[in-house]
C-alpha positions as a LaTeX table, in Angstrom:
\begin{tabular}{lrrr}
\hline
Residue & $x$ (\AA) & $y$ (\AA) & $z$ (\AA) \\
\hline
Unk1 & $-39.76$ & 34.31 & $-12.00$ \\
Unk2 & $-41.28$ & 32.08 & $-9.33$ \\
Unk3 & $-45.01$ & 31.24 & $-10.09$ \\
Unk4 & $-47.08$ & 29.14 & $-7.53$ \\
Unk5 & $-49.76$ & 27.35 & $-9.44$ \\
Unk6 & $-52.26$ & 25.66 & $-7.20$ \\
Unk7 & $-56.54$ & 24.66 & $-7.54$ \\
Unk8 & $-58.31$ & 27.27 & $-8.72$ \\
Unk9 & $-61.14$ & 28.04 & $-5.26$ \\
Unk10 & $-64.48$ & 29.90 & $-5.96$ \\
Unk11 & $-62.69$ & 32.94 & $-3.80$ \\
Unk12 & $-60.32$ & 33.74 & $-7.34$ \\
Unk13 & $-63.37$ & 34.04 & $-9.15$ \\
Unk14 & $-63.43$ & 37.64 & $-9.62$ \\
Unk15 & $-59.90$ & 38.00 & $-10.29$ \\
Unk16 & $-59.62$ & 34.96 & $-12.61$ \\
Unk17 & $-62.46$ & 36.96 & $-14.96$ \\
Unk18 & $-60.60$ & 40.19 & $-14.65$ \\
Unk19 & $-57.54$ & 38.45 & $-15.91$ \\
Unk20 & $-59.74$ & 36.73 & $-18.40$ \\
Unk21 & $-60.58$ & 40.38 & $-19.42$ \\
Unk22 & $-57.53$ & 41.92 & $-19.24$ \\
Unk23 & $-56.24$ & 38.96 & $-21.68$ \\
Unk24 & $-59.02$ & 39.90 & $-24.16$ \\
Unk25 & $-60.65$ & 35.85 & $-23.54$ \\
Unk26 & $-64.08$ & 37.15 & $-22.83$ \\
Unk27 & $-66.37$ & 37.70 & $-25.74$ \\
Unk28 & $-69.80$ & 38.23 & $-25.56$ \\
Unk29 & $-70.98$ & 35.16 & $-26.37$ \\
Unk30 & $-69.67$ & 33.01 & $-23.34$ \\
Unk31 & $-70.22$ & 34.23 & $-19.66$ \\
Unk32 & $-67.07$ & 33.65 & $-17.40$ \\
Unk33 & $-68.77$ & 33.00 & $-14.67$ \\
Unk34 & $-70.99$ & 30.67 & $-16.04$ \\
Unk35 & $-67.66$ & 29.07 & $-17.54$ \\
Unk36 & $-66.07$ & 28.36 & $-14.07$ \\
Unk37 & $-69.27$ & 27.13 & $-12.66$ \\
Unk38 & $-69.14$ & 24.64 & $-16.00$ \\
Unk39 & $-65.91$ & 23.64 & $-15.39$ \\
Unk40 & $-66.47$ & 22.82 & $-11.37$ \\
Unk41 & $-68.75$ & 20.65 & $-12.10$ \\
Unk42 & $-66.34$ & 18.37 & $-14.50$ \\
Unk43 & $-62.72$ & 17.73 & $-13.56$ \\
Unk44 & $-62.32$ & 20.61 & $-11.20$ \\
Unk45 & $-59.01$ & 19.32 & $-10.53$ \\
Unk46 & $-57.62$ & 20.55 & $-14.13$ \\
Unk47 & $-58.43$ & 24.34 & $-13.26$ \\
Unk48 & $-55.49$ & 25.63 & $-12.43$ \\
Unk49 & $-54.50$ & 29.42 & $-11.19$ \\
Unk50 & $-51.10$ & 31.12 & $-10.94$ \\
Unk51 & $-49.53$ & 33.30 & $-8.86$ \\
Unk52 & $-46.77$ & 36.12 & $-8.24$ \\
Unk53 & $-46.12$ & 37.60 & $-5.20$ \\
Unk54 & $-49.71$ & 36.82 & $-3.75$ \\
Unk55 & $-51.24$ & 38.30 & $-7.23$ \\
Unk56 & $-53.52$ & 36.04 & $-9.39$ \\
Unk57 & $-51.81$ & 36.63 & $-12.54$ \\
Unk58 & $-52.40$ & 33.01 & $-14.58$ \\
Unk59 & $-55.26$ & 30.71 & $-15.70$ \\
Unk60 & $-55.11$ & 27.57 & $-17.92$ \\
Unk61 & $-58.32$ & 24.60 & $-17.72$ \\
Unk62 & $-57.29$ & 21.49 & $-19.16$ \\
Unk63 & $-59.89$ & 18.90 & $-19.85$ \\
Unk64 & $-59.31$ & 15.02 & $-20.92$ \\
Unk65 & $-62.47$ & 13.11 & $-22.30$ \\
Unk66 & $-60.45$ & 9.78 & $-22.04$ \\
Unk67 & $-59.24$ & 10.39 & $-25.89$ \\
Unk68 & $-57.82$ & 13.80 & $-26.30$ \\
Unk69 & $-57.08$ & 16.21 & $-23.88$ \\
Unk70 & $-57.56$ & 20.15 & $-24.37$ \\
Unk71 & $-56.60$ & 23.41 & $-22.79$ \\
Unk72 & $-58.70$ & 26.58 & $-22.30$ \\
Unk73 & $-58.34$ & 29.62 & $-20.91$ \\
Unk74 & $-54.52$ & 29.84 & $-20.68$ \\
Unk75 & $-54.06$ & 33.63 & $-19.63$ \\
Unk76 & $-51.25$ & 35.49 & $-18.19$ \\
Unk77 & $-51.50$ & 39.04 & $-17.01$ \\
Unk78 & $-49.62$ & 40.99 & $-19.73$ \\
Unk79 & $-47.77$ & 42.76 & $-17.82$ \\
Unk80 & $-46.17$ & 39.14 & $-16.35$ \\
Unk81 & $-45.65$ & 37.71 & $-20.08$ \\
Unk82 & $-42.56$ & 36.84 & $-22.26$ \\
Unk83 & $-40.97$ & 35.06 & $-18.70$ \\
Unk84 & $-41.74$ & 31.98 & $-19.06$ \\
Unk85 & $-45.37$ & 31.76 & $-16.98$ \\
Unk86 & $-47.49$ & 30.94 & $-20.18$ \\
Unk87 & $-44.95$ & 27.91 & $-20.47$ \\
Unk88 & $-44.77$ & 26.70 & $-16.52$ \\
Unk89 & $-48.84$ & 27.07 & $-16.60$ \\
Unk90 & $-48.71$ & 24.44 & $-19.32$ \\
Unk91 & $-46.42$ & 22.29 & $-18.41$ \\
Unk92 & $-48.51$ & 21.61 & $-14.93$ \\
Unk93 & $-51.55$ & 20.90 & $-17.01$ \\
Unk94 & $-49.62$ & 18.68 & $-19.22$ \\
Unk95 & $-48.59$ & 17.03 & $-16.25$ \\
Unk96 & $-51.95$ & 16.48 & $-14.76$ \\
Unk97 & $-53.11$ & 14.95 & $-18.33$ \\
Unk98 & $-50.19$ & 12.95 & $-18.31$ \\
Unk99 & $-51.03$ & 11.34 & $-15.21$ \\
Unk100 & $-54.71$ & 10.33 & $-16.42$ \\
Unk101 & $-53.01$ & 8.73 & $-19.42$ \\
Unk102 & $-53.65$ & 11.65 & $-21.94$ \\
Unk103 & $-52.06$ & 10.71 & $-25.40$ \\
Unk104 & $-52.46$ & 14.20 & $-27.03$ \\
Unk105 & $-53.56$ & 17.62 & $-26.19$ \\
Unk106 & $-55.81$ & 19.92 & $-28.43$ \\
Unk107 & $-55.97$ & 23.84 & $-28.37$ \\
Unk108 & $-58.40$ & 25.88 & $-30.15$ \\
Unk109 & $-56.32$ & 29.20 & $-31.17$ \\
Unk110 & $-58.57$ & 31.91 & $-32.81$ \\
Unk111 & $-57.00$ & 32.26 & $-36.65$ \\
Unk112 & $-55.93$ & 36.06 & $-35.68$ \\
Unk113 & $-54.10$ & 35.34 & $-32.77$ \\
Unk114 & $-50.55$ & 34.94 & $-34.24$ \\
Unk115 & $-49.12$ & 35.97 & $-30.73$ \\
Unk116 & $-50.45$ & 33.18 & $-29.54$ \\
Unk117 & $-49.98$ & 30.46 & $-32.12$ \\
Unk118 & $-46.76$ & 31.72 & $-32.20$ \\
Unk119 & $-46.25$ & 30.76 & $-28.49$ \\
Unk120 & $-47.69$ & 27.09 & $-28.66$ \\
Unk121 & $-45.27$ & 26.68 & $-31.32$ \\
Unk122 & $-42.94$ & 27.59 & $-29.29$ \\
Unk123 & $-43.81$ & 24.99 & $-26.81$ \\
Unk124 & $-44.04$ & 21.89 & $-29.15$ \\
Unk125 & $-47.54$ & 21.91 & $-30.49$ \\
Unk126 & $-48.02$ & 21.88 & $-34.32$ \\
Unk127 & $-50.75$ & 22.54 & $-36.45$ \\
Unk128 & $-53.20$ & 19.59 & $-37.43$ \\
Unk129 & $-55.32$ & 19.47 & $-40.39$ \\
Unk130 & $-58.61$ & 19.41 & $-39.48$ \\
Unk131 & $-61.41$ & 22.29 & $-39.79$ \\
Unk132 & $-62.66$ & 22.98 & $-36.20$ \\
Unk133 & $-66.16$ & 23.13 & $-35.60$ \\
Unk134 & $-69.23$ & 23.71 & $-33.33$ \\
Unk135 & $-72.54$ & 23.73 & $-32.24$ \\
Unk136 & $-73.83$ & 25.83 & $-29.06$ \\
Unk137 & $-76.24$ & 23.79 & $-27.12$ \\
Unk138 & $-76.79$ & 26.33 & $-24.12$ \\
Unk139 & $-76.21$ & 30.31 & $-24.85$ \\
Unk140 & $-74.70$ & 32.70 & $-22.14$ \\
Unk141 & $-76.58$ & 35.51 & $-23.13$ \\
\hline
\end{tabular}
């Protein structure tokens, strides 16, 4: 399936959270909105949207601190999954990190979500042992 993956621009907005939504990646606890604004201010360039047919139907933010780099909000429409999108979205971001001289990329996979630690296994990433933790500093609600 042909995808064209470009910038993410404020117009997707809407349709980036309804995907968001539809992918079960909002939880009450983060605002979406407030998460794009975030992520405009701070390496814009690694927000990157997908699309089929003129449809908005993939998400993925990458991030690179200058030691690790990280992916967030990989989403494809479910109804678009299981042909390769997930994979293509990726492998643009990994490119992108690449570029900046990214050594390593880091997901954060809730522990329930076998679907998809299923699927980054798929694409070459492998557990590490480490405990992952955090500490808000701003809430959404």
């Amino acid at each position: 399936m042909k995808i064209e993956i470009r910038l993410f621009q404020p117009i997707d907005s809407a349709a980036v959270v309804e995907l968001w939504k539809d992918c079960n990646l909002v939880v009450a606890w983060n605002d979406p909105y407030r998460d794009i604004r975030r992520k405009l201010q701070v390496q814009p360039g690694l927000f990157l949207v997908g699309f089929v047919s003129g449809e908005l139907v993939a998400t993925v933010m990458a991030g690179y601190e200058g030691h690790r780099g990280w992916l967030n909000y990989l989403a494809v429409a479910p109804q678009f999954r299981r042909q390769g999108l997930g994979r293509r979205m990726v492998a643009e971001a990994e490119s992108r990190l690449r570029e900046m001289g990214c050594p390593k990329i880091n997901v954060q996979i809730r522990a329930s979500n076998a679907e998809v630690i299923e699927f980054y296994r798929r694409i070459g990433f492998k557990p590490d042992e480490v405990v992952s933790m955090g500490k808000r500093l701003e809430t959404d609600e």
